[in-house]
N, C-alpha and C positions, 0 to 999 in steps of 0.2 A: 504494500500500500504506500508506504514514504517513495518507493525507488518511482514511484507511478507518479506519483506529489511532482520529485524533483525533476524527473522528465518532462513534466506539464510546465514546471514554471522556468525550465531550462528552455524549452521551446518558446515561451511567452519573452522570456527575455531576447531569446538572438530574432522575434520577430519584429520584437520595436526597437532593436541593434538595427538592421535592416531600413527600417522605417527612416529613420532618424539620419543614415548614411544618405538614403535615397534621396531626402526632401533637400542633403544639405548640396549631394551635386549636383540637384536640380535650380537650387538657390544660386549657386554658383555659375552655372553653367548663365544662368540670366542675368548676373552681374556683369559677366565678362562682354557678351551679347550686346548688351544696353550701353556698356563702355565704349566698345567697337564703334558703336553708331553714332555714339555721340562725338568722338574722336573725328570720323570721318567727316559729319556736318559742320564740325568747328575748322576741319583744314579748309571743307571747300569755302565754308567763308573768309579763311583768313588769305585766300589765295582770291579773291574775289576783292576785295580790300587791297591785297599788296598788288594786283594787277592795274586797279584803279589809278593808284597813286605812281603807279610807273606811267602808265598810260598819259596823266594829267603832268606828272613832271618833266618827262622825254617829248610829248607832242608826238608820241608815236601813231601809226593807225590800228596792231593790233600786236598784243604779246603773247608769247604760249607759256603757261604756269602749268605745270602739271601732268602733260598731253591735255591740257584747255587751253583753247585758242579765243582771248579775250579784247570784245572792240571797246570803244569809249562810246557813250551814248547819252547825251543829253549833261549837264553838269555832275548830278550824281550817278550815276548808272554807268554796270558794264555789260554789255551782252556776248553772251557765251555761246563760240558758233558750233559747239559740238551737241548742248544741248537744247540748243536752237531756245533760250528764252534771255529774258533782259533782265539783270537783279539791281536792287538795289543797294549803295553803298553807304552806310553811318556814318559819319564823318565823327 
């Protein structure tokens, strides 16, 4: 009867062992995820920014940052001809 006990709570424990491993590399696994992407939205701005300010300093017509090819559009704005749209730049 005990060896039955300790089996039962042997199994209860490496299932919430289990449990608890799962949720953390799944926690995990979406931190890193969410990081990536935020990482990447912050370069293409900061490369939307530094295109700008070349673009407006040099009197260029258009610079490549990144394999982006970046024109000058209006005072703030640069438009990006790879994915064909116009953003805007914060000064």
């Amino acid at each position: 009867m005990i060896l039955n006990k300790l089996k039962g709570f042997l199994m209860a424990e490496g299932i919430t062992a289990l449990a608890i491993a799962i949720a953390g590399v799944s926690l995990m696994a979406l931190v890193i995820g969410e990081g990536r992407s935020i990482e990447q939205r912050m370069e293409l701005k900061t490369d939307r920014a530094y295109a700008w300010h070349i673009l407006k300093k040099l009197d260029l017509k258009e610079v490549k940052v990144h394999d982006r090819v970046y024109e000058l559009r209006g005072a703030s704005s640069v438009y990006d001809k790879t994915s064909q749209e116009t953003y805007l730049v914060k000064k």
